[in-house]
N, C-alpha and C positions, 0 to 999 in steps of 0.2 A: 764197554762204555754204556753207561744207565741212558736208556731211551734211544737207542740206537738204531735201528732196524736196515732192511736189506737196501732201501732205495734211500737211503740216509743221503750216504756220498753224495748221488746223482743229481739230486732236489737239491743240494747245497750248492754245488758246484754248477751247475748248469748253465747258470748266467755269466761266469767266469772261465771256464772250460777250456777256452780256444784262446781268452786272450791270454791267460797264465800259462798253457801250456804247448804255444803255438812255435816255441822253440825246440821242443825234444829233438835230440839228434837220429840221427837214419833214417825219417821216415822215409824218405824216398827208395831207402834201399830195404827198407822192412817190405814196402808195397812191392817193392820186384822181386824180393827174394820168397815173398809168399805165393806171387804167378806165377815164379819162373815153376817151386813145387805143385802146384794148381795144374797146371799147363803138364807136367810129366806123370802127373795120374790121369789127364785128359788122354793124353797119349798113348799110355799103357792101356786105356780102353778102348783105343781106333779111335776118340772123338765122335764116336756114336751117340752119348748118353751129354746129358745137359752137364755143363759142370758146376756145382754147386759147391759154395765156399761159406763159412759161418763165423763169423767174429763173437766171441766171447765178449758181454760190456761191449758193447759197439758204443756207449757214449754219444757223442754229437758226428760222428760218423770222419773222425779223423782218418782214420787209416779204410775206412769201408767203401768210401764214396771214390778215392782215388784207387781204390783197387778195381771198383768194379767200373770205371774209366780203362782201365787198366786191359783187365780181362776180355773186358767187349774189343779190345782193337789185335786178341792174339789172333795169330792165324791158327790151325788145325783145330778149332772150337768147331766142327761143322751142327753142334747142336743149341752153339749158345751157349752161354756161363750168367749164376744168378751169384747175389752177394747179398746173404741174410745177413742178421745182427741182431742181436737179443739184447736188454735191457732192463732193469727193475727199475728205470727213473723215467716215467712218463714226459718229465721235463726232459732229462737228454735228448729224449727221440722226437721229441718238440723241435728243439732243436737242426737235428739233422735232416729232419724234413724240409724246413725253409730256408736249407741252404740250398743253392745251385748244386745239380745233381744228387741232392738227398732221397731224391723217389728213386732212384734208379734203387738205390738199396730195398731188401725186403724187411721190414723193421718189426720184433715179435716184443710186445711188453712182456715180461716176466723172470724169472730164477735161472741162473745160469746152469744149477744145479738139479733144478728137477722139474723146470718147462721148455728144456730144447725143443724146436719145432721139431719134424718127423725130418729124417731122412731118407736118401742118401746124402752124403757129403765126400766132396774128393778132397778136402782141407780143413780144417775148424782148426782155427786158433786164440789164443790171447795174449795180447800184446800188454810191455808194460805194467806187469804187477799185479793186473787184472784178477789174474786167479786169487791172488794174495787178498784180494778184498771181501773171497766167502771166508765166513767168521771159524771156522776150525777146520781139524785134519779129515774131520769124517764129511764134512760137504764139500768140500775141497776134493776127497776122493770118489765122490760120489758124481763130481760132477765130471772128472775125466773120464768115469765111465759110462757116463749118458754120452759124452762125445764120442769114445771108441763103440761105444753100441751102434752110432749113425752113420760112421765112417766106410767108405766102401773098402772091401780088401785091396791093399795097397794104399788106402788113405793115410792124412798124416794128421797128426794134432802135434799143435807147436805153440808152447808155453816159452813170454820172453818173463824174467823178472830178474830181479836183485839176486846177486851170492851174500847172504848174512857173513858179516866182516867176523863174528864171533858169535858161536852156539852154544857155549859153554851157559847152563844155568848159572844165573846169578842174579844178585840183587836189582829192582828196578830203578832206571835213573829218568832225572825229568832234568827237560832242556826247554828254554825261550832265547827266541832270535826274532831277530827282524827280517824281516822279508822286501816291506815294501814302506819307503820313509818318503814321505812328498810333504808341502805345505799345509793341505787338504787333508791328508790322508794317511794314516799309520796300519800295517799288517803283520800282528805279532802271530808269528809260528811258537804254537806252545804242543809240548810232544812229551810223551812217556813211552819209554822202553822197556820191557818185559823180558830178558832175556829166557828164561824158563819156561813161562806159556808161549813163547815166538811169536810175541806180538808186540807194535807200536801203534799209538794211538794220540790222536791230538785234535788241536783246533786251532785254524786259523782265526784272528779275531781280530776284525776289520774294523776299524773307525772313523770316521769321515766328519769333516765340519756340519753336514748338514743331516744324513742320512744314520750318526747314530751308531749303533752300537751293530755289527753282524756277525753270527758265530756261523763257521765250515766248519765241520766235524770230518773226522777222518778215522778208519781203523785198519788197518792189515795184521794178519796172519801169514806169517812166510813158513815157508818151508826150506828145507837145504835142495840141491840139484838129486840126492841121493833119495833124501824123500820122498821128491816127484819122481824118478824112479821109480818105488818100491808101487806106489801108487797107480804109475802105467802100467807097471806089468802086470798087477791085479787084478787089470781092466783088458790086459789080454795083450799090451801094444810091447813094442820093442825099442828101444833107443836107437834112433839112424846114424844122429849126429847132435855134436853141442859145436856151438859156435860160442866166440867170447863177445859176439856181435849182430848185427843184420846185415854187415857187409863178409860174412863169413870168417870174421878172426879166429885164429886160433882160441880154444877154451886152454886156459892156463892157471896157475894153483893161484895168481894174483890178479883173477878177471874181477871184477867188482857185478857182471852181468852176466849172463847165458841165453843163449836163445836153444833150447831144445827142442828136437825134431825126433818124435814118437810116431812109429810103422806101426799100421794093422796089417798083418801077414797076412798072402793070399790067397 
């Protein structure tokens, strides 16, 4: 998309974040099923060593702020557990700051792909499509191995995203829907499909009686469960487990999601 760049989404989004996307499903069970693995690499190391967790796109600190609630109240932590979060939209992390418990997180402006803070990390994840949002397969792979490079032996990286319904190259299709129809207020989802480059790209375009005309830009780059793969083990990691879930579903040939859980060997 012409004029797009890395903090595009976040600066768009940012003021709408939480209230559009305050329904996702699991979170409760994404946030326990990312301590409960946090907690069993804490373990594996006596709970000597701090434990450090790293959210991929922390955003406005949806899933960050409740984990690292979360963490502070495990027991066998005897060194304490920290919860970074990186970010290319100055405005998200705006955001998660001035929420209640947003400082507990440690918030890093910058590239998911090539300004990870330093390590170690007994976790790093992205949740959500997250990863889908660096623009091709070479930052995309570049960026799983800055995370396997910080990760402690026995760490995990755990990418949730979408199964692409169909990867078969083909021709590109465009679609417009409605999203959100009020008196006030009209939110036309307009999107293009790529199936060849595997990529979808759109803009929400918001109109209001008063405030006029406002464009959300969007773009993902997806990859198949197989690709992310080829991509971990590049980077050194091993496949633990796929789930069809964050409540640990089965992964099955008609999951529409995957939550993947990638080993650094010890």
């Amino acid at each position: 998309m012409q004029g797009y760049g890395d903090a595009t989404y976040g600066d768009a989004f940012a003021d709408v974040y939480d209230e559009w996307y305050s329904d996702l499903a699991e979170g409760d069970a994404c946030v326990e099923s990312l301590a409960q693995l946090a907690s069993e690499t804490n373990d594996h190391a006596g709970g000597v060593a701090v434990c450090r967790v790293l959210e991929l796109g922390v955003g406005t600190g949806r899933l960050a702020i409740p984990l690292a609630t979360r963490l502070a109240s495990t027991a066998g932590m005897k060194a304490g557990a920290q919860v970074h979060g990186i970010d290319t939209s100055a405005l998200m992390l705006a955001q998660m700051a001035a929420k209640p418990g947003g400082a507990a997180v440690h918030a890093h402006l910058g590239d998911m792909a090539g300004d990870l803070p330093d390590g170690p990390f007994m976790l790093v994840f992205a949740a959500y499509n997250t990863l889908f949002n660096l623009p091709d397969e070479q930052r995309q792979a570049a960026c799983i191995a800055a995370a396997a490079h910080r990760l402690v032996p026995g760490g995990r990286l755990v990418v949730e995203a979408f199964v692409p319904a169909d990867d078969t190259p083909g021709a590109a299709t465009d679609t417009v829907r409605v999203r959100t129809l009020a008196a006030d207020r009209v939110v036309l989802a307009v999107s293009r499909t790529d199936p060849t480059a595997q990529r979808v790209e759109g803009q929400y375009v918001e109109l209001t009686a008063t405030g006029g005309v406002r464009l959300r830009p969007w773009s993902v780059r997806w990859a198949t469960p197989g690709q992310l793969d080829a991509m971990a083990a590049a980077a050194g990691l091993t496949l633990e487990s796929r789930w069809g879930g964050w409540s640990g579903q089965p992964f099955a040939a008609d999951s529409t999601r995957h939550v993947s859980v990638y080993l650094r060997p010890m």
